[in-house]
Kinemage of the C-alpha trace (Angstrom):
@kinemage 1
@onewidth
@group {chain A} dominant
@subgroup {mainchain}
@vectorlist {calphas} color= white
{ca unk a 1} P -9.593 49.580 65.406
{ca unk a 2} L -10.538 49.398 62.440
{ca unk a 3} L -10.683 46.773 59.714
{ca unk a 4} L -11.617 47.279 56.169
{ca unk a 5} L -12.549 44.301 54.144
{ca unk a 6} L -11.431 43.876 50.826
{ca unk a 7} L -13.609 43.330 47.950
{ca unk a 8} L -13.655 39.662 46.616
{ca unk a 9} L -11.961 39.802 43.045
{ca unk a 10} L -13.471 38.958 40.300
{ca unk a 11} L -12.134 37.405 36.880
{ca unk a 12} L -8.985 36.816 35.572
{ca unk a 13} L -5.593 39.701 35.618
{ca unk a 14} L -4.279 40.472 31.987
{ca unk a 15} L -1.545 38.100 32.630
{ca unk a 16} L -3.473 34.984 33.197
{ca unk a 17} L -5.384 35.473 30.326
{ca unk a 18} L -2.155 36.202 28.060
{ca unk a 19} L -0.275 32.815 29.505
{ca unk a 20} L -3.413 30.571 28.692
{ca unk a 21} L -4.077 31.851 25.608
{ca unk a 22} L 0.075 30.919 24.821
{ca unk a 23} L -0.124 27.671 25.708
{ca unk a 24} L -3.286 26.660 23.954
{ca unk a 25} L -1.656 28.755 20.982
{ca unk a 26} L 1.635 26.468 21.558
{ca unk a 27} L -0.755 22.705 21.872
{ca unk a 28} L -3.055 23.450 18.894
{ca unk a 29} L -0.261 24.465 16.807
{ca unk a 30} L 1.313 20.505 17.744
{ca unk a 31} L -2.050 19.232 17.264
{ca unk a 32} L -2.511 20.569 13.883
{ca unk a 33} L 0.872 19.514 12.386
{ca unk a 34} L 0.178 15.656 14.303
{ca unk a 35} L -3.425 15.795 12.405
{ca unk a 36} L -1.635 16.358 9.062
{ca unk a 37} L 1.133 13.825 9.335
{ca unk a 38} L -1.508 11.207 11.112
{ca unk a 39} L -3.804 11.751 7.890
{ca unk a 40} L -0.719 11.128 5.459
{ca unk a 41} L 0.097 8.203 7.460
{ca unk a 42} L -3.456 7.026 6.862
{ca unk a 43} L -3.239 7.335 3.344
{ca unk a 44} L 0.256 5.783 3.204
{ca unk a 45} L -1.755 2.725 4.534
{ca unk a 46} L -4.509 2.305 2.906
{ca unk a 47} L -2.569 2.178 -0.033
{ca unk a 48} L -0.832 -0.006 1.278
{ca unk a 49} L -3.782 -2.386 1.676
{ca unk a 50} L -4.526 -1.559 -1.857
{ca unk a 51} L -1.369 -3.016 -3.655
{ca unk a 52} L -1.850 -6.262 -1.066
{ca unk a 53} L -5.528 -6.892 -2.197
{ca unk a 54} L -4.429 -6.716 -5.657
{ca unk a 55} L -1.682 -9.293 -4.664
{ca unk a 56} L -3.905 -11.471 -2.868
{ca unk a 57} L -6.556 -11.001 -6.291
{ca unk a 58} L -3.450 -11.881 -8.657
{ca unk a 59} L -2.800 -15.115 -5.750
{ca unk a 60} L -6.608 -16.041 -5.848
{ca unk a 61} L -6.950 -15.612 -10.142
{ca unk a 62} L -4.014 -18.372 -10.240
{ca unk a 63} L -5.833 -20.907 -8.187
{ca unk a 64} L -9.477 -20.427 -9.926
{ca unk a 65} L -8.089 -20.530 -13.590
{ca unk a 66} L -7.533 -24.596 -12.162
{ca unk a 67} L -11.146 -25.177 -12.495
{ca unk a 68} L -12.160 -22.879 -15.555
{ca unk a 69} L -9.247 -24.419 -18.200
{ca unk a 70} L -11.163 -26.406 -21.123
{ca unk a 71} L -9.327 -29.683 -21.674
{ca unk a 72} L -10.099 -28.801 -25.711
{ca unk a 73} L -8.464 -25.662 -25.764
{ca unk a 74} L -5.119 -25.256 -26.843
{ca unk a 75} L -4.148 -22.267 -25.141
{ca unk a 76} L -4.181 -22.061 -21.169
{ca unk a 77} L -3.679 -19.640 -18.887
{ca unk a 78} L -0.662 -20.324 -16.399
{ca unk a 79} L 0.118 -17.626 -14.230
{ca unk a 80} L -1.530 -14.262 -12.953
{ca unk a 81} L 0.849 -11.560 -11.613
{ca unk a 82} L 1.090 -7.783 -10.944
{ca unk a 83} L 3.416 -5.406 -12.198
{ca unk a 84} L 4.494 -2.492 -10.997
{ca unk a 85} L 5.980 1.327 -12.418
{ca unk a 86} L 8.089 2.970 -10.116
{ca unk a 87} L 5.939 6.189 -10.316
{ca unk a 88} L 2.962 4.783 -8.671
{ca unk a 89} L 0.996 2.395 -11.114
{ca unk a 90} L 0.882 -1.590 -10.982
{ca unk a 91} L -1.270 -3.770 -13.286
{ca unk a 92} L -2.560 -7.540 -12.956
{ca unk a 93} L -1.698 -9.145 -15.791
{ca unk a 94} L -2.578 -13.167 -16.773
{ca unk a 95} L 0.532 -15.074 -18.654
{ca unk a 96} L -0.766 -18.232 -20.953
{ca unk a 97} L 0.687 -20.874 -22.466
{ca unk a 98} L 0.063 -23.487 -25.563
{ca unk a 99} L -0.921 -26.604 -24.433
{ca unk a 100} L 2.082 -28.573 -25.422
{ca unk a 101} L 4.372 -26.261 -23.458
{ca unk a 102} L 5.477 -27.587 -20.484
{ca unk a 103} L 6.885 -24.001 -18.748
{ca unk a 104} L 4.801 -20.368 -18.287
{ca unk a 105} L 7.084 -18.256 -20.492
{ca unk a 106} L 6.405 -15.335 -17.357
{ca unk a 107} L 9.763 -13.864 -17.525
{ca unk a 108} L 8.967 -12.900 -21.159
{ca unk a 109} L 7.423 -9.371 -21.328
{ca unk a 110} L 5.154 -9.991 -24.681
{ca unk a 111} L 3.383 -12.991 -23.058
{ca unk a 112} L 1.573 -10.475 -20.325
{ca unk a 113} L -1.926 -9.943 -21.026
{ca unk a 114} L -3.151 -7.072 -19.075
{ca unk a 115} L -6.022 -7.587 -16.913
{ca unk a 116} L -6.787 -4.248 -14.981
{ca unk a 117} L -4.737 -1.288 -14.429
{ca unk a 118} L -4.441 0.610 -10.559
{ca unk a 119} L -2.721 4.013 -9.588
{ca unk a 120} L -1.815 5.053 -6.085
{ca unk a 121} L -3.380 7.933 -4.794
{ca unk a 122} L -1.065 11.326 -5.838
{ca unk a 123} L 1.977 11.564 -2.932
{ca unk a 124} L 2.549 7.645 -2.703
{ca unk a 125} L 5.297 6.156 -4.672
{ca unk a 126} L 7.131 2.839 -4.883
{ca unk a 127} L 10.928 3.143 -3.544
{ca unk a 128} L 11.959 -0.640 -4.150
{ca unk a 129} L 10.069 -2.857 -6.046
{ca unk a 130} L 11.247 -6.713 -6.903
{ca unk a 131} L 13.584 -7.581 -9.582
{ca unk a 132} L 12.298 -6.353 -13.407
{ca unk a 133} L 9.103 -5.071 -11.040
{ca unk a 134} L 6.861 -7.377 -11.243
{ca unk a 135} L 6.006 -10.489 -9.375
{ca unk a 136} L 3.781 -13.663 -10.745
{ca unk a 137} L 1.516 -16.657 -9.385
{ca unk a 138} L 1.434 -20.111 -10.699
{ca unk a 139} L -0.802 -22.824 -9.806
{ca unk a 140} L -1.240 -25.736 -8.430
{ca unk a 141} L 0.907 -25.421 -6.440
{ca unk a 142} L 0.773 -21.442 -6.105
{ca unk a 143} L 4.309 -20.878 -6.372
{ca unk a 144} L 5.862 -17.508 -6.761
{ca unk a 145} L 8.311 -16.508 -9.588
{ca unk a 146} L 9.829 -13.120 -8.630
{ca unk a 147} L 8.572 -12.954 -5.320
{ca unk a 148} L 10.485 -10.226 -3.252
{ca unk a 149} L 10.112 -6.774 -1.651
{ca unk a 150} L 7.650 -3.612 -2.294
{ca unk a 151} L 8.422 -0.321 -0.795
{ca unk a 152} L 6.122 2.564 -0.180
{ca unk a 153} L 6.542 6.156 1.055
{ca unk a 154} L 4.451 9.178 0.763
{ca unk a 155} L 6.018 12.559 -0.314
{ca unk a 156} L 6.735 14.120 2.878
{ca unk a 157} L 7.232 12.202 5.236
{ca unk a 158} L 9.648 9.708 6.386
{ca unk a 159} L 7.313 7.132 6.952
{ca unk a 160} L 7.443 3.498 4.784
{ca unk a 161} L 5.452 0.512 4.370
{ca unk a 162} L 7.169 -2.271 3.055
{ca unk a 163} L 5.154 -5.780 1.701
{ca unk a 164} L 7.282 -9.091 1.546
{ca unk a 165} L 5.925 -11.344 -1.140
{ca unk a 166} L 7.744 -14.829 -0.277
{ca unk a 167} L 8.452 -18.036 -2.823
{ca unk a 168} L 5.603 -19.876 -1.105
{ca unk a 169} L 3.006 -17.406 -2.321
{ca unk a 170} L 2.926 -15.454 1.509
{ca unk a 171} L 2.135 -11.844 1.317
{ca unk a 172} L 2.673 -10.075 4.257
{ca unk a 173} L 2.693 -6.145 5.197
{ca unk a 174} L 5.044 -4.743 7.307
């Protein structure tokens, strides 16, 4: 009798080749499209650091103009705040006051000085912003006048950071 050996085989049949090649088609086709979103995501964030650093600059102006008033001026600054566009711009803005005035006139428009002007980054947008869209800082005792709730989404994507800005002065990100 007589036995033939086969020949070892080498490489891969047609079919292999055409099944791998689908399913890494199929994976970098989900990675891609997770990359893109992830990346928006990113950006939804960092703006969203953005608008609270400006917050937390507006909180941090209110306290400091404490020790820089001049007891012989007549004019003082009382409050620092940011306000906001619902397209995608907020400004800080510094409210003051005559001496002999006992209240920050900050719910009146013409008594905002504008300090510095910020834009989000094209695709990021406010959605809810707090009542008249703008919120302010008074010190001593840092207390907020139109504190409330800022909503941010990026064009998109369903995704939406939200910051709470509390009575107490608290800014939190959420």
């Amino acid at each position: 009798m007589r036995m033939e050996k086969k020949a070892a085989q080498r490489g891969f049949s047609l079919v292999e080749v055409i099944v791998v090649t689908a399913i890494m088609l199929i994976l970098s086709s989900l990675f891609i499209g997770f990359n893109r979103t992830s990346g928006k995501n990113l950006l939804l964030y960092t703006e969203e650091v953005k608008v609270v650093g400006i917050l937390e600059e507006a909180k941090s102006l209110a306290l400091q103009r404490l020790k820089k008033d001049d007891p012989n001026e007549n004019i003082r600054v009382c409050a620092y705040g940011v306000s906001f566009v619902m397209g995608g711009s907020y400004s800080v803005f510094r409210v003051t006051k005559n001496v002999e005035n006992t209240t920050c006139p900050v719910n009146v428009p013409g008594a905002r000085e504008t300090v510095s002007t910020h834009q989000l980054d094209s695709g990021v947008y406010f959605t809810t912003l707090p009542t008249g869209g703008w919120v302010a800082f008074t010190a001593p005792y840092l207390e907020t006048e139109n504190g409330g709730t800022i909503k941010m989404k990026i064009t998109g994507l369903p995704y939406e950071k939200t910051i709470e800005i509390s009575a107490g002065g608290s800014i939190s990100a959420k």
